[in-house]
N, C-alpha and C positions, 0 to 999 in steps of 0.2 A: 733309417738311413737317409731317405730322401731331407727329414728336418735335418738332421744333420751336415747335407751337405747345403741347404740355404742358409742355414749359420753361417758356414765358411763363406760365402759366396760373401754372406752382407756384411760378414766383416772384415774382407778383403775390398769391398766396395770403400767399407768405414775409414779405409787405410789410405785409398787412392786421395791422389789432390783434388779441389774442388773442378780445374778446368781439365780432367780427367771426367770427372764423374757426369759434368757437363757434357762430355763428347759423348760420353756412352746415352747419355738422355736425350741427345739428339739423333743418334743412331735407333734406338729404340722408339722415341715418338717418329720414326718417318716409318718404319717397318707396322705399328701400329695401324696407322695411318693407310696404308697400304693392303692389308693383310685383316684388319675388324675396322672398316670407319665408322660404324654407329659409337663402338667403344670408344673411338678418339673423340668422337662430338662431347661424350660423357666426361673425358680426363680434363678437355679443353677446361673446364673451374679449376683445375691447375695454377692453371698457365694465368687467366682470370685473378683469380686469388694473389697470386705473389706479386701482378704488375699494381695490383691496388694497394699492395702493401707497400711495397717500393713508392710510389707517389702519394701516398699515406703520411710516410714518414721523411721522404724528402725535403717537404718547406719548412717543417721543424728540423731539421739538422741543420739544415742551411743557414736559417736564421743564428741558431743557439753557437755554432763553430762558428759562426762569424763573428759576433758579439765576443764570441767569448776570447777569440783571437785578437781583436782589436781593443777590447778594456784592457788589456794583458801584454801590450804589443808596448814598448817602451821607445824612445829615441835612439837612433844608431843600429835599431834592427833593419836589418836590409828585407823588403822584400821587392821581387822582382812584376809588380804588376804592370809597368809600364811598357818593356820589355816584351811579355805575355802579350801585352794588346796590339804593339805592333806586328808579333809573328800571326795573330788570328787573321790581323788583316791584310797581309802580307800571304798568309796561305790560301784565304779566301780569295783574294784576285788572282791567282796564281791557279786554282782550281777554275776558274770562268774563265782563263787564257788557253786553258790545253782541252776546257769543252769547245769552244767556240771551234779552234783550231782542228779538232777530231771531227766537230759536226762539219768545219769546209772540207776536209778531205774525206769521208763517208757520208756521204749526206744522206739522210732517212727522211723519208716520206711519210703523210698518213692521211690515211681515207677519212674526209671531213661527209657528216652524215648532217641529222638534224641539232640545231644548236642546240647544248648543253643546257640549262636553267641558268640564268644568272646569279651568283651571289655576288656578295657585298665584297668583289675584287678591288683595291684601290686602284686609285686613274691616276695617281702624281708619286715622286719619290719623295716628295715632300708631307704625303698624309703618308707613309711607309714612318718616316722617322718622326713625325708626331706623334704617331700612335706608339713609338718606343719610347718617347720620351715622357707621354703621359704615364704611361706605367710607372715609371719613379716615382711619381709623386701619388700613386694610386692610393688609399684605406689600406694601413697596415693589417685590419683582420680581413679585408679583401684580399690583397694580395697573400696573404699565406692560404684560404678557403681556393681563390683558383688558380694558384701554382704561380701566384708572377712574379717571377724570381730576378726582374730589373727593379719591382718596388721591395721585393723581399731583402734584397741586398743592399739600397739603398737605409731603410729603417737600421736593419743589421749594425749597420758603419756609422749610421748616426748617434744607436742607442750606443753602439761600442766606445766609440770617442767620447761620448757623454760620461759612461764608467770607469775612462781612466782616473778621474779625479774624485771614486769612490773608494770605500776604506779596502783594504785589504781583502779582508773577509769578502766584501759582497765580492769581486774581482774572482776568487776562490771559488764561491759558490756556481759564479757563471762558467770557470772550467770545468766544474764537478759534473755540471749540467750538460755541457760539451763529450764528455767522456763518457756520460751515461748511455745520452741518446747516440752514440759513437755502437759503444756495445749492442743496443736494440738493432742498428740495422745490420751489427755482423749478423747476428742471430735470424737476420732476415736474407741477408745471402747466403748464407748456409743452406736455406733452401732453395736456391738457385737451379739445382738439376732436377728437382720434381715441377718447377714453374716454367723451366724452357722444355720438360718434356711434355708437359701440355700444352703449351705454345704450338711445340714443331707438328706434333698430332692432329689439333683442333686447324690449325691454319694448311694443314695438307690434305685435309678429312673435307674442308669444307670449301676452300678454293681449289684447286686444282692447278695444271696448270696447263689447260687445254686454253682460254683465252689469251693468254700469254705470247701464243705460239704466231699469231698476227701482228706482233710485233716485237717480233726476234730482233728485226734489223737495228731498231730505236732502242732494245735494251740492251743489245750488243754495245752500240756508242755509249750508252748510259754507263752499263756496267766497268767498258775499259778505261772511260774516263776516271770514275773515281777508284780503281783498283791500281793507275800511272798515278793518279794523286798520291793514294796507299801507300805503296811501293818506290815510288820516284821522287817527289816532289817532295814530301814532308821528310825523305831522309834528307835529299839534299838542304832541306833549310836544317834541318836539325846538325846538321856536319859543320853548317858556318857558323852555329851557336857553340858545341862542343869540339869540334876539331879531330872526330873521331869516328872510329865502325859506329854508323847510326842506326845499323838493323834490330844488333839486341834489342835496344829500348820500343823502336817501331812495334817491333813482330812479339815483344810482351803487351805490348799495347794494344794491338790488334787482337791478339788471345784473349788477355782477359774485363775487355773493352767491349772490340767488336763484336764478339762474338753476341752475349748477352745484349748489349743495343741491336743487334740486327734484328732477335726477337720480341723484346719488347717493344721495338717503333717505337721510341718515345725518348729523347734525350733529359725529358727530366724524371724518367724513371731511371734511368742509368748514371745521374748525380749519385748516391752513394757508393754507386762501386767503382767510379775513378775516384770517390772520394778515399775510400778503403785501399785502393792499387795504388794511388799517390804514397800514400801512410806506408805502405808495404815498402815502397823506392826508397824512403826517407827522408823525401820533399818538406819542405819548408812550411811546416801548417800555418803559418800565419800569410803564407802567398798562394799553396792550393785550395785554401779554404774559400777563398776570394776567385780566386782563376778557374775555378771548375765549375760554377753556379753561373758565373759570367760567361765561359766560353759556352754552357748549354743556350743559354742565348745569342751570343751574338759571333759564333764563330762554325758558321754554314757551310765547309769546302763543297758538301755535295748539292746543301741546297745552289749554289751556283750554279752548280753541276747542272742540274736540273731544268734550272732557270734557260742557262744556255741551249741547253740542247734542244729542248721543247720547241722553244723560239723559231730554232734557223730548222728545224723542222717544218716547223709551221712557214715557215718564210719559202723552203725549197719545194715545195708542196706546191703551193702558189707561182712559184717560176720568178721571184723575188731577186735580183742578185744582190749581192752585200759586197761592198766596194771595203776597201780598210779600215777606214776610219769611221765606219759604222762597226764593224769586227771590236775594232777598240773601244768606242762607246759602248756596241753589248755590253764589254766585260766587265767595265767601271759600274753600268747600270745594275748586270745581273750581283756583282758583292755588294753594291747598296743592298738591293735588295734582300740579298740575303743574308746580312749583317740585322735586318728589319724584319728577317719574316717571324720571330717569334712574339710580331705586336701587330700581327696579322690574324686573324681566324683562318683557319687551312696553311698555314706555312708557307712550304714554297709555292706549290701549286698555283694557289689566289694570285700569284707575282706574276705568274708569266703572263696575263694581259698587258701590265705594265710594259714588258720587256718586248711584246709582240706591237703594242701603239709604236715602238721607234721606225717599223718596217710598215705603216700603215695599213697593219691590221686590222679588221674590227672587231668588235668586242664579240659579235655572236661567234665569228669563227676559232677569238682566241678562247673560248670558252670549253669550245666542241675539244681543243689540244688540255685544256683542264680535265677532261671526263676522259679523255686518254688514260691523262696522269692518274686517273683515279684506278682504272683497268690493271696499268701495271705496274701499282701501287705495290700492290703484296711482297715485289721485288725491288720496284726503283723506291719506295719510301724506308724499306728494309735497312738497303745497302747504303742512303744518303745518310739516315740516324747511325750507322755503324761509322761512316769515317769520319761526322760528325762530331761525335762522343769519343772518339778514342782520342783524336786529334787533341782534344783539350786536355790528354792528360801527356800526347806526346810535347805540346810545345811548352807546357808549367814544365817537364821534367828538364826539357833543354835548356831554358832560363835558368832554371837556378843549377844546375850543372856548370853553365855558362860563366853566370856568376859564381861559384864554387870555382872555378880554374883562375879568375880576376885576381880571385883576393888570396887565394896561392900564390898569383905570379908576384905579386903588391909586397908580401912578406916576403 
């Protein structure tokens, strides 16, 4: 009796959708977690396992879908990447206008102890965007070995364009190749609800969140700021591109986006499954192939996020006032920056020295608001990779929607 009724169970489970079976692996890794933590320490190779396999197979799809999109891409095919780049940077300042603005009207404090250890923070916004641009021209088997996905996309476009003037065949071949490695990483999000139930397990088993609780105030501004981005801002930009209810798209985006980047931390582990949720919408693969590798680097609403808040923290701390027009420089500062932080070692983080020199900070102190971020990482680097990642698949959908309604009205 009893096999028989885990039969039923697992094959009622086998029925359920994927972001079903996800919610139940998240319900069940916190109860885990909770109820045996040695067991969750154990499951955590889960969680382990799938995020390595996802960035595994990440810089090969990227490469192989790009290439294969661009040998293959003819004259008069629209795609919308231009469009795309000005919504990310357009959301991105837009996300550093409503942190700066939340941290003036709540302003959070924090208890400065002994400075932090220095790393290799940049001191100019000028080595911030050196350091992105050297990436383009990085070693194409470097850049696929450590994920750098501004030289990966760079080779991509170059060998692509190079292929359009190859025979038929080879052009053939590199879709085949596109298609293949397409299917390996469904087969790799399939397991999706066994790697985020070891995620939720191992990371509730093993942090806690008894540290956290010391700065409620700071993740409260943290957390409202990017959940008004979430919820507010990126519909409204999505309504001036489509002209329509912007929730549906948002709140699939956020499902089956955020959810999974909240627990992998890692926006280039969550390239194949907005590559996959694009594919699902019907998107343009010769412009999400391109738009989604791109916006995991340079489209940050939360690293802004971040950048801001940390800052005028650190600044109200101090007894600092910020007149307007320092307000507004943050915010141009903090999207540089976080248009830059994926050619950064540490992300946002390393940035907010940068952002804290405009309030004449120094660098031991901006360090000590570093090892903050590090504290309430487990949540504020969670929630920035989550609106991070979804974001690039909500503003590619709005673009070519956008463009979809153009060339209706045209005909």
């Amino acid at each position: 009796m009893p096999t028989i009724m885990l039969k039923a169970l697992f094959a009622r489970l086998a029925r359920t959708s994927l972001v079903g079976q996800i919610a139940i692996s998240l319900v069940a890794g916190g109860l885990l977690a909770w109820l045996w933590p040695e067991a969750a320490q154990s499951v955590s190779l889960l969680g382990t396992l799938f995020i390595s396999a996802l960035k595994a197979v990440a810089p090969v799809l990227v490469l192989l879908l790009v290439v294969s999109a661009t040998s293959n891409h003819r004259p008069g095919q629209a795609t919308q990447i231009r469009p795309i780049l000005w919504l990310y940077v357009l959301g991105t300042f837009a996300a550093a206008v409503v942190a700066v603005a939340a941290s003036m009207a709540f302003p959070s404090t924090i208890q400065f102890k002994d400075a932090a250890p220095a790393q290799g923070a940049p001191g100019r916004i000028g080595e911030v965007l050196m350091a992105l641009v050297q990436s383009a021209f990085d070693n194409p088997v470097r850049a696929l070995m450590n994920a750098n996905y501004i030289g990966i996309l760079a080779w991509a476009l170059a060998m692509g364009m190079a292929l359009r003037h190859a025979s038929e065949s080879t052009r053939t071949v590199m879709q085949d190749l596109g298609q293949a490695i397409t299917r390996v990483i469904q087969g790799v999000i399939r397991l999706a609800p066994l790697g985020i139930f070891g995620l939720v397990a191992g990371t509730f088993a093993q942090s806690g969140l008894e540290k956290l609780l010391d700065y409620a105030h700071l993740l409260a501004v943290l957390l409202g700021c990017m959940l008004f981005v979430a919820l507010v801002v990126n519909p409204l930009i999505v309504w001036t591109q489509t002209r329509r209810n912007p929730y549906p798209l948002v709140l699939t985006c956020l499902r089956e986006s955020a959810v999974t980047a909240f627990f992998t931390r890692s926006s280039a582990a969550n390239i194949p499954v907005n590559l996959a949720l694009a594919q699902r919408l019907g998107l343009d693969e010769d412009t999400y192939s391109v738009s989604i590798p791109l916006g995991a680097t340079i489209n940050m609403a939360g690293a802004a996020v971040t950048i801001s808040v940390l800052s005028l923290a650190a600044a109200h701390t101090l007894g600092i006032e910020v007149d307007l027009l320092t307000a507004i420089l943050l915010c141009v500062v903090s999207a540089v920056c976080a248009c830059g932080a994926s050619g950064v070692a540490g992300g946002s983080l390393l940035l907010i020295p940068l952002a804290c020199s405009l309030f004449g900070i120094s660098n031991d102190l901006a360090m000590q608001v570093v090892g903050v971020g590090f504290v309430i990482g487990v949540i504020q680097d969670s929630a920035e990779t989550a609106l991070n990642s979804s974001t690039d698949v909500i503003f590619t959908a709005a673009a070519c929607e956008a463009a979809g309604r153009r060339e209706a009205v045209a005909a």
